[in-house]
N, C-alpha and C positions, 0 to 999 in steps of 0.2 A: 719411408723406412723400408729398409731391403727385407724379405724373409730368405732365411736359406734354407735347403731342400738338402733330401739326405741322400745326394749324390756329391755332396760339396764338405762333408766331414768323416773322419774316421771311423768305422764301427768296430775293426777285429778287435773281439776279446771282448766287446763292451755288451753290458745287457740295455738290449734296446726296447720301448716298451713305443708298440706302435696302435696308436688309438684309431681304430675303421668302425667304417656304418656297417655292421652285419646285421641288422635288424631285416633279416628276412622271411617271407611267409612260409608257414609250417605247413604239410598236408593233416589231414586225419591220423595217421597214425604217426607223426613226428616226426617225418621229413625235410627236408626243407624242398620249398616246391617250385622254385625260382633262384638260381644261386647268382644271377646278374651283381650284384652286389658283392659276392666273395668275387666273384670272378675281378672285379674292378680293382681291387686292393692288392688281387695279387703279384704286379708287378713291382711294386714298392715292399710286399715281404720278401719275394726270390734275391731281389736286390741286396736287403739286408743278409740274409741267408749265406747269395753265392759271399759276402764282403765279412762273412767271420763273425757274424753277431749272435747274440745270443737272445733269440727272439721271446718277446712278451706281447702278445697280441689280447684288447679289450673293445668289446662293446657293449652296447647295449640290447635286448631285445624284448619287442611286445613295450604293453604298460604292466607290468606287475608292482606298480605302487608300492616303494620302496620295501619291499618282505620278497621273502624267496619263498618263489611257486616253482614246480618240477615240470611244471608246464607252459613255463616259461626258461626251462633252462638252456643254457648255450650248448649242451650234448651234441643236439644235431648239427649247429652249425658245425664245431670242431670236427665232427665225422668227415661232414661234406668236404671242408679245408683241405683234411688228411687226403682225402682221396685226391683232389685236385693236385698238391703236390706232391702225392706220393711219397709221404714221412711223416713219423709219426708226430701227432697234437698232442700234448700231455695236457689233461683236464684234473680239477681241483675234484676229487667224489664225494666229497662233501657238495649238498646244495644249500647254501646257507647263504644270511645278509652280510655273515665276516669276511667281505669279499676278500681281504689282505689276510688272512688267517696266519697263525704260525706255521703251520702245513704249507699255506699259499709261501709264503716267504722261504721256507728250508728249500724247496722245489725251485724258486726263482735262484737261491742263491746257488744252488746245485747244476744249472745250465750249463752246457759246455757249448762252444761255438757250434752253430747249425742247426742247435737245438731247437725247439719251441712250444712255450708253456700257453695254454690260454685259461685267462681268468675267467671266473662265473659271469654271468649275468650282470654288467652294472647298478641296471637298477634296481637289483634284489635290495642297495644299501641307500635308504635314504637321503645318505649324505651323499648322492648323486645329482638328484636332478635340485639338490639346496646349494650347489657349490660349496658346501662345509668344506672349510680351511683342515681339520682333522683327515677327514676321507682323503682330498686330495694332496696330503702329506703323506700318508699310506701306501697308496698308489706311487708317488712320488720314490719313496723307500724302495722300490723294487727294481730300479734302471738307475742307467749313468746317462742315458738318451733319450727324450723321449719324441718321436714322431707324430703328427694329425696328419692321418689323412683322412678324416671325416668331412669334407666339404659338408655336407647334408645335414648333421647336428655343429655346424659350426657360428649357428646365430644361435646357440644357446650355452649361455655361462655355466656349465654345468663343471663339477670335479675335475672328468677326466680329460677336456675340453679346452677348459679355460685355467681351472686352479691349480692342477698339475703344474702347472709352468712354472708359476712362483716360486715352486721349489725342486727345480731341477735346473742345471748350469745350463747343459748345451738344449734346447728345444727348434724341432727342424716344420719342416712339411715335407709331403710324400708326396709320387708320382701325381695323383688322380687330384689331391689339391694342386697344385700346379698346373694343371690340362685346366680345371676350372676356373682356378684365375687368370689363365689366360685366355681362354675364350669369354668369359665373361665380364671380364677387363677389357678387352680387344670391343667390344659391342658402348661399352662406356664413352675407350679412349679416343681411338682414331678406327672407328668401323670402314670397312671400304663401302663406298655408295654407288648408290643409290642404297638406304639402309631400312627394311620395312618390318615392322613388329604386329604380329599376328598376334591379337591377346581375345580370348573365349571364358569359357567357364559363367558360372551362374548369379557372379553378385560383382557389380561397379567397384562395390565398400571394399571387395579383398582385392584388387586391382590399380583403385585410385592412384596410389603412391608411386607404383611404378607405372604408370600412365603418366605423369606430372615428371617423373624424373626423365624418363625418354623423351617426350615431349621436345626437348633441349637437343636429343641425340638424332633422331628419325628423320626420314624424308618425304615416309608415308606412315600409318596405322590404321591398321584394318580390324575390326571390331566384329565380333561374333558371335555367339553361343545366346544363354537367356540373357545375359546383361547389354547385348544390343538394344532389345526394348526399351531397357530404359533412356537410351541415347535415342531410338525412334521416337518417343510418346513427348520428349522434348521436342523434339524438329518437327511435331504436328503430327508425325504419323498414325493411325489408328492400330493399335496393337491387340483389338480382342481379348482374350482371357492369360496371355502372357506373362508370363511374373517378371514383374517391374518392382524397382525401391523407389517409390515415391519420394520418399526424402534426400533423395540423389539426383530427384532433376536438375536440379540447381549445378551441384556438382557436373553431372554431362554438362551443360550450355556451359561452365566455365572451361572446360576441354574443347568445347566446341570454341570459345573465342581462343583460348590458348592455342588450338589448333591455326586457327587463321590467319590470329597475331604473326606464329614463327613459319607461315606458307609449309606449315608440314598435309599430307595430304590427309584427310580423315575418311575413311574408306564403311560403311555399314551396308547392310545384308539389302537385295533390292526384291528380292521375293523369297518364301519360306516354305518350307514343309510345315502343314499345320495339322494338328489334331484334337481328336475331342479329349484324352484321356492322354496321359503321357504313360501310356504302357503298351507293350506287347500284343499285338494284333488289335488296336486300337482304331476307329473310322480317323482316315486320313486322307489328304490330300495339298495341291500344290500351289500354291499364289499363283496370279498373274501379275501382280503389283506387291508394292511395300506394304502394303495394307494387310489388316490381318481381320476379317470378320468378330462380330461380338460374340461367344460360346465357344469359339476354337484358341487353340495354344500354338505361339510357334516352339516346334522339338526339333529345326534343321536348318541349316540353309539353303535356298531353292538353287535349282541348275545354271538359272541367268548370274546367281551369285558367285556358286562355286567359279564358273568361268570368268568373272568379276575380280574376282578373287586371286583368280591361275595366272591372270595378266599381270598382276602385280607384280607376283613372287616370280613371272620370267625376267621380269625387266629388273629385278632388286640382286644387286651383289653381297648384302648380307642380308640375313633373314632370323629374325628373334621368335620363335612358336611357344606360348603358355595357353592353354586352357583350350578344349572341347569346343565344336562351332555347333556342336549339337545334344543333344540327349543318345549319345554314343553308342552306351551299352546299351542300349536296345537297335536292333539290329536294321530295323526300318530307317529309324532315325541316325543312322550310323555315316550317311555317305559321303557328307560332306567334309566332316571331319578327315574319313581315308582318302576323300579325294584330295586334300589340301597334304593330307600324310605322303600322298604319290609325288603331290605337283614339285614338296620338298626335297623327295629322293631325285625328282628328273633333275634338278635344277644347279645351274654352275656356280651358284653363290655361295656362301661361307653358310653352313644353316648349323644352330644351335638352338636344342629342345629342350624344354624346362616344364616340371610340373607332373604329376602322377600320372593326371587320364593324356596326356597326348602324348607321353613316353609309352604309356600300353596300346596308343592308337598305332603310332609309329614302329612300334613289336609287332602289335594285331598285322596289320598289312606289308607285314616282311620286308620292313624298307629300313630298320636300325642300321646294316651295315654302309649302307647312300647319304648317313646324315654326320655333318662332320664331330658335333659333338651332343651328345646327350646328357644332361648335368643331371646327377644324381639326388640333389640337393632338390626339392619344388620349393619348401619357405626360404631355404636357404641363397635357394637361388633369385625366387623374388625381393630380398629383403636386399643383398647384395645390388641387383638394379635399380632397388629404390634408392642406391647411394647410400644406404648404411652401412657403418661397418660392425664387420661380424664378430663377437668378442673372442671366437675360437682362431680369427686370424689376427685380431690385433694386437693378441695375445702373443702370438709369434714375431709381429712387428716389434712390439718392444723389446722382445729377446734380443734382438738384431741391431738396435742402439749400440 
């Protein structure tokens, strides 16, 4: 089933209500402190904009557990917005759970082409993160169009998401959905190869699925961060005081024959940075083997790996990066992560990043502009590889019948 995108229907005159992930970090004194996220959405509102609509922009931000906190209100982001396009954001001054208020509604209905209103806080109203049919008739009440371009909250049925749709005719996608279902469509469909998935981070259990669904896709997979251990301590290796999920050896050895079965390659760390304490100026040092002594932890992966490593990702024309190879944010333990972060900027392959900590690695080491796409989405984006579909696009899909 086709989605269509709102470069492919009419907006002038229409009130368009366009759903983005602005759920961005605040400073101390109510800033926003990273505006990477407005920045992404704003090609899909100038769009709407330069095309005559009458703009309605929501998100969500923080957890403030369906009640209105001021300390969760959307104020700053709208500030930021304004400034970025230079015109004004009309904001509701009330902070309240009536996201739709009668205020909210006179305002929408009072848009004139160009304009643009932004609603409070989503989830000041419970009837958000419930999908209540009420709420997202509400919401629904306020446009003739309504756009996602949320990739990142779009595995979650929430109102403005999923239910919205139900009740509005025409429902599209935006720019930045579209960039993401095509690059991570494209890693699914027909990857160009040699095709190697770099997957890190600290636990087997939040990875498995998308392990097993690649699996079928890859040509290699290269394995890293604390959850290598547990794929070492199966293949016999001595891992010392490492953090291992016991209860997932079984799980590793059945990747490991899955791996063999379909001759994909399965790639793990062959020496490590190891320490006694996993913190900041902690006693460390470096393997000379796989092996990890009893009382030490591995926090990295060693030199012989990184470069282990680096050979893959020259020889591989696409390249899939989720999860940290190391204990990152600590700055000893940090290198191999940035080194793999470099080896993906040098490289001619199609590379796309998914996941929080290796999109702030890939920021951290000044390499975001070198990487072809960086998904916004981290669960969103694993859930998507695991071959699920996300109810915030199949939501769209059915529109499209």
């Amino acid at each position: 089933m086709a989605i269509k995108y709102i470069d492919e229907i009419k907006l002038e005159g229409k009130r368009v209500f366009i759903r983005a992930d602005l759920n961005v970090p605040l400073t101390e004194s109510g800033d926003v402190a990273d505006d990477t996220r407005i920045q992404e959405v704003l090609p899909t509102i100038r769009y709407a904009l330069r095309n005559g609509a009458k703009v309605i922009i929501a998100s969500h931000l923080g957890r403030p557990k369906g009640k209105a906190d001021p300390k969760y209100s959307i104020k700053p982001v709208a500030k930021r917005l304004q400034e970025l396009l230079d015109r004004e954001v009309i904001v509701p001054e009330e902070i309240s759970s009536e996201i739709v208020s009668d205020g909210v509604r006179l305002l929408a209905s009072q848009l004139k082409e160009g304009q643009i209103l932004m609603l409070e806080n989503l989830r000041f109203n419970a009837g958000e993160e419930k999908n209540d049919p009420e709420f997202s008739k509400q919401l629904a009440s306020l446009c003739e169009i309504y756009v996602n371009d949320a990739f990142a909250v779009s595995h979650r049925a929430h109102a403005s998401v999923e239910g919205i749709t139900k009740f509005v005719d025409t429902c599209v996608a935006g720019f930045l959905m579209r960039k993401e279902i095509k690059y991570l469509g494209k890693l699914l469909e027909n990857p160009d190869r040699p095709f190697v998935a770099i997957l890190g981070g600290a636990k087997v259990s939040d990875k498995i699925a998308v392990i097993e669904n690649l699996l079928d896709r890859v040509n290699a997979l290269i394995i890293g961060g604390a959850m290598a251990y547990t794929f070492l301590k199966q293949k016999g290796v001595k891992v010392g005081d490492s953090l291992v999920e016991d209860d997932k050896l079984l799980t590793a050895q059945k990747v490991f024959d899955g791996a063999k079965a379909r001759k994909v390659k399965l790639v793990l760390p062959v020496d490590h940075v190891i320490a006694k304490k996993v913190e900041a100026g902690a006693e460390s040092k470096t393997t000379t083997s796989e092996n990890i002594p009893t009382g030490w932890k591995g926090v990295d992966v060693g030199p012989k790996t990184v470069e282990l490593f680096k050979n893959e990702i020259a020889s591989s024309a696409t390249i899939f990066w989720n999860g940290p190879l190391g204990v990152f944010e600590v700055k000893e333990f940090s290198n191999g992560t940035f080194e793999i972060a470099k080896a993906l900027a040098a490289s001619d392959a199609t590379t796309v990043v998914g996941g929080g900590d290796s999109v702030a690695a890939i920021n951290e080491a000044g390499v975001a502009d070198k990487i072809n796409h960086i998904s916004t989405g981290g669960g969103a984006s694993l859930e998507f590889l695991e071959g699920q579909k996300l109810p915030g696009i199949l939501a769209l899909e059915s529109e499209g019948e």
